[in-house]
Backbone as JSON Lines, residues from 0, in Angstrom:
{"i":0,"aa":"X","n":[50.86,-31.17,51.12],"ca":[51.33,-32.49,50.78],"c":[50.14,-33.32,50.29]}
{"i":1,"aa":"X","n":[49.92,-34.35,49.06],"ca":[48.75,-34.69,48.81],"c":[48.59,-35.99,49.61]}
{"i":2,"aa":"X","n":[47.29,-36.21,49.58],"ca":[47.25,-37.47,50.32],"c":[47.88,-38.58,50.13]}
{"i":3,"aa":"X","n":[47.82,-39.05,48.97],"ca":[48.92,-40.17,48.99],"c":[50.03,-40.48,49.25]}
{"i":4,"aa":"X","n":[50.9,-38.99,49.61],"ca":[51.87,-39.29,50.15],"c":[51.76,-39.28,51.57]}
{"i":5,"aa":"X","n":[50.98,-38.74,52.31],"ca":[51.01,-39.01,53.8],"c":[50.31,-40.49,54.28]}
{"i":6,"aa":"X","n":[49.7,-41.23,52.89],"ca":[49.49,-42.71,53.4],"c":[50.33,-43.33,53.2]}
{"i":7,"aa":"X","n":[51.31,-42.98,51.98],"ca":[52.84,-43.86,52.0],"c":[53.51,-43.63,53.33]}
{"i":8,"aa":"X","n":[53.4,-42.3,54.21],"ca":[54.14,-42.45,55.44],"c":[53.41,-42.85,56.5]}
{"i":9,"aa":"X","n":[52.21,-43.4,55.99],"ca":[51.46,-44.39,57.24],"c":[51.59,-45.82,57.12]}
{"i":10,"aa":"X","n":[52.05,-45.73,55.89],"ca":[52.43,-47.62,55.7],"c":[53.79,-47.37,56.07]}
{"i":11,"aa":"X","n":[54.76,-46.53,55.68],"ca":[56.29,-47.03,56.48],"c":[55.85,-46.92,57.52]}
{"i":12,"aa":"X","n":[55.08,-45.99,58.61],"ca":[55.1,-46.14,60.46],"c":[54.33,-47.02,61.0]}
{"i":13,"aa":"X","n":[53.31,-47.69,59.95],"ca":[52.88,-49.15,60.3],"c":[54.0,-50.0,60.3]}
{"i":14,"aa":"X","n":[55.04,-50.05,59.02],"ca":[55.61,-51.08,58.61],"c":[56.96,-51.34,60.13]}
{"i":15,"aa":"X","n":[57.02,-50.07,60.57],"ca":[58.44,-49.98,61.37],"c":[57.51,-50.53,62.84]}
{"i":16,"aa":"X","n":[56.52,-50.33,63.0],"ca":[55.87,-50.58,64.21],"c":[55.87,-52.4,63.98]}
{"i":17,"aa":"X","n":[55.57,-52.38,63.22],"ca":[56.03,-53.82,62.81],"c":[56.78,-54.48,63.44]}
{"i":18,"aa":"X","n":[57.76,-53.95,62.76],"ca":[59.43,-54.8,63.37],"c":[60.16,-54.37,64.5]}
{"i":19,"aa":"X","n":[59.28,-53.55,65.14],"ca":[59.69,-53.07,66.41],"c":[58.61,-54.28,67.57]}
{"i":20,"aa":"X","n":[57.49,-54.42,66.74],"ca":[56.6,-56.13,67.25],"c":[57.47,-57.16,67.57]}
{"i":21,"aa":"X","n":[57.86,-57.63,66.0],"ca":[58.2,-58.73,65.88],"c":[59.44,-58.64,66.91]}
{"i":22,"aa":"X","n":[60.42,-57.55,67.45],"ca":[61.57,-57.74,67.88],"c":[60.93,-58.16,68.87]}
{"i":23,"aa":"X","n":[60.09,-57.84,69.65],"ca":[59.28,-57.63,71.15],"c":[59.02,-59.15,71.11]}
{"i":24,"aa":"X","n":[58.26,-59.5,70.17],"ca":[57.9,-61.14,70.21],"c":[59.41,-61.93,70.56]}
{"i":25,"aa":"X","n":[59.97,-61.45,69.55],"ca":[61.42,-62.5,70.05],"c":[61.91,-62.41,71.36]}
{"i":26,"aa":"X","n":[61.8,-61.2,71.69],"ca":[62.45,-60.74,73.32],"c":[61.68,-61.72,74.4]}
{"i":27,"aa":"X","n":[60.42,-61.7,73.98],"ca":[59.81,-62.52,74.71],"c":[59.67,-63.77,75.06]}
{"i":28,"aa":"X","n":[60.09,-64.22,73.59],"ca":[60.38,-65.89,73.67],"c":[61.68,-66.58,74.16]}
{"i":29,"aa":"X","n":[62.58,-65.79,74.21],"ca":[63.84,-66.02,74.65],"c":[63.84,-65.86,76.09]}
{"i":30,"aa":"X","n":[63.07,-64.58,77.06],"ca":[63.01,-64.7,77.85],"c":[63.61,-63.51,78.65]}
{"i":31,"aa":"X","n":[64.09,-62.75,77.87],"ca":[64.72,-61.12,78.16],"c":[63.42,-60.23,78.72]}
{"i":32,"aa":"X","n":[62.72,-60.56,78.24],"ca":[61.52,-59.9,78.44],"c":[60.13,-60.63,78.97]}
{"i":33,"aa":"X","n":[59.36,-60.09,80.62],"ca":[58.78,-60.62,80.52],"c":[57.32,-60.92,80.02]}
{"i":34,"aa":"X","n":[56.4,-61.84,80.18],"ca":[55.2,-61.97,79.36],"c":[55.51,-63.36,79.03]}
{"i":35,"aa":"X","n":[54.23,-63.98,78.68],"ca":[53.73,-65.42,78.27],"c":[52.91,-65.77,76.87]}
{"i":36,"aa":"X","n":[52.47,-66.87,77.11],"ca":[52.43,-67.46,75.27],"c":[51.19,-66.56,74.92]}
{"i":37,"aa":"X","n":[50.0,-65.93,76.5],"ca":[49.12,-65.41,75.47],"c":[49.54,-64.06,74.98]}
{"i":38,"aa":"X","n":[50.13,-62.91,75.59],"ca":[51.38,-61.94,75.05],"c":[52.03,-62.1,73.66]}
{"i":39,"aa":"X","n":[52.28,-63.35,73.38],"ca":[53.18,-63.64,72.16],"c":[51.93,-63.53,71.06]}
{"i":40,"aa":"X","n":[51.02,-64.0,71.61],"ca":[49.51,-64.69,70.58],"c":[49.22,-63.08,70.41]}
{"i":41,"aa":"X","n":[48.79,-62.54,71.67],"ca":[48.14,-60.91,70.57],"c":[49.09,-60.48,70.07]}
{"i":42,"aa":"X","n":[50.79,-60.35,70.3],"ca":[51.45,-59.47,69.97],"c":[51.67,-59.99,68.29]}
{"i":43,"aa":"X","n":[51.28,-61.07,68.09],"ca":[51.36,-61.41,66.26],"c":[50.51,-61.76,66.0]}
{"i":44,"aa":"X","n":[48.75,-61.39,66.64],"ca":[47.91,-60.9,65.52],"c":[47.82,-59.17,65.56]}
{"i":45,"aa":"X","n":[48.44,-58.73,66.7],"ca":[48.65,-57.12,66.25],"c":[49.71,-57.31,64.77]}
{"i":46,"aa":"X","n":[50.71,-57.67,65.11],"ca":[51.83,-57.83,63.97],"c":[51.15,-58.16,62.68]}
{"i":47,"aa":"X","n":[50.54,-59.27,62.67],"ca":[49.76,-59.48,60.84],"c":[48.6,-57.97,60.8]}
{"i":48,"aa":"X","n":[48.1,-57.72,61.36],"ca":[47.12,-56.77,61.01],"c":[48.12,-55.66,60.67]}
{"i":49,"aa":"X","n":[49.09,-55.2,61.08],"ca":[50.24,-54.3,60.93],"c":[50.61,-54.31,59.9]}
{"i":50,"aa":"X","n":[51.16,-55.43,59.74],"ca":[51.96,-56.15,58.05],"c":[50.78,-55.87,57.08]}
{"i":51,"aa":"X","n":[49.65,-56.13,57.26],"ca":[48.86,-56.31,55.89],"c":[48.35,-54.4,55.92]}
{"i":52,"aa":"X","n":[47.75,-53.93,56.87],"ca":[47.72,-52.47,56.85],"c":[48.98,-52.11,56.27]}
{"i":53,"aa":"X","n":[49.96,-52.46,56.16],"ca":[50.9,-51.54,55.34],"c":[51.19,-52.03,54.12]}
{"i":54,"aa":"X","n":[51.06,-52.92,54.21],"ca":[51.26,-53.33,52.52],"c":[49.8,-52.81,51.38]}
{"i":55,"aa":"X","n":[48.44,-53.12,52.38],"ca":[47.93,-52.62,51.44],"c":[47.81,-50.64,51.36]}
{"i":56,"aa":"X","n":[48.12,-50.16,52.52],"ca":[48.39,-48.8,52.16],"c":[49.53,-48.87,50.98]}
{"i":57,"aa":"X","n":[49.97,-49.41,51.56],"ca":[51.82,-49.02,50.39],"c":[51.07,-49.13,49.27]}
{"i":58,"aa":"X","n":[50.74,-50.26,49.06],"ca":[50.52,-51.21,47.73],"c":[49.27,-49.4,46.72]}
{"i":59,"aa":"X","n":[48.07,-49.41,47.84],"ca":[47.45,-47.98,47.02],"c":[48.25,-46.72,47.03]}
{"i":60,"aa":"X","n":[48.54,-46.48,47.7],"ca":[49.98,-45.58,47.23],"c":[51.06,-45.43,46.05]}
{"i":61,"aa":"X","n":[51.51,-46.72,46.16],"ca":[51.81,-47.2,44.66],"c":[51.25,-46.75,43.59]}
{"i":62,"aa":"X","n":[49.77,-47.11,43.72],"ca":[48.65,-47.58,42.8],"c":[48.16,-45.51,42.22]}
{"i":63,"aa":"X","n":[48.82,-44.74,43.22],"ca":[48.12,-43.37,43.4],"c":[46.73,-43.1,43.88]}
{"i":64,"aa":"X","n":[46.06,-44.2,44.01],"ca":[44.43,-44.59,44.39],"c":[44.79,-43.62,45.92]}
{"i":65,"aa":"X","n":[43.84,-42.73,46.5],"ca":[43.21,-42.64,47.53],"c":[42.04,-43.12,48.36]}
{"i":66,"aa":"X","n":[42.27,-44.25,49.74],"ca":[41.39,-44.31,50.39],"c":[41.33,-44.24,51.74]}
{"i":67,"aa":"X","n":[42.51,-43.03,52.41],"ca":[42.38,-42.79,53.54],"c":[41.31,-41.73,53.36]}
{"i":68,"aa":"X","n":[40.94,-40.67,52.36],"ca":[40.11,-39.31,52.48],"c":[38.64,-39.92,52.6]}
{"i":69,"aa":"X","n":[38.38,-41.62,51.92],"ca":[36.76,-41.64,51.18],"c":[36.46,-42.07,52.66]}
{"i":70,"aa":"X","n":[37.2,-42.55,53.84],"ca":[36.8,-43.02,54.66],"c":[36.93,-42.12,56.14]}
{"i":71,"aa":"X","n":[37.74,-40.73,55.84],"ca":[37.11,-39.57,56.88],"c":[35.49,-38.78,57.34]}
């Protein structure tokens, strides 16, 4: 399989880890789940670092550019 396609499937399992975050954040704020405001605070700067790791994988993927190999 060439590399670029196994970084396109590291930006979708970033991207889904994502929104499996963001659900967690909501759970939390509502109160289903417990944890407090600083919980909420890392759990959405894990979430933006998530979001932007996958977009810019996706985005070089797109692009056909490889830079998961230059950085093994």
């Amino acid at each position: 399989m060439p590399i670029v396609n196994i970084q396109a499937l590291i930006a979708l399992a970033m991207f889904m880890a994502s929104l499996f975050i963001a659900r967690v954040v909501v759970r939390i704020r509502e109160g289903s789940l417990p944890g407090g405001a600083v919980w909420v605070l890392y759990l959405r700067m894990l979430l933006g670092f998530l979001l932007a790791g996958s977009v810019i994988l996706g985005l070089y993927s797109f692009a056909g550019i490889d830079i998961i190999s230059k950085h093994l």
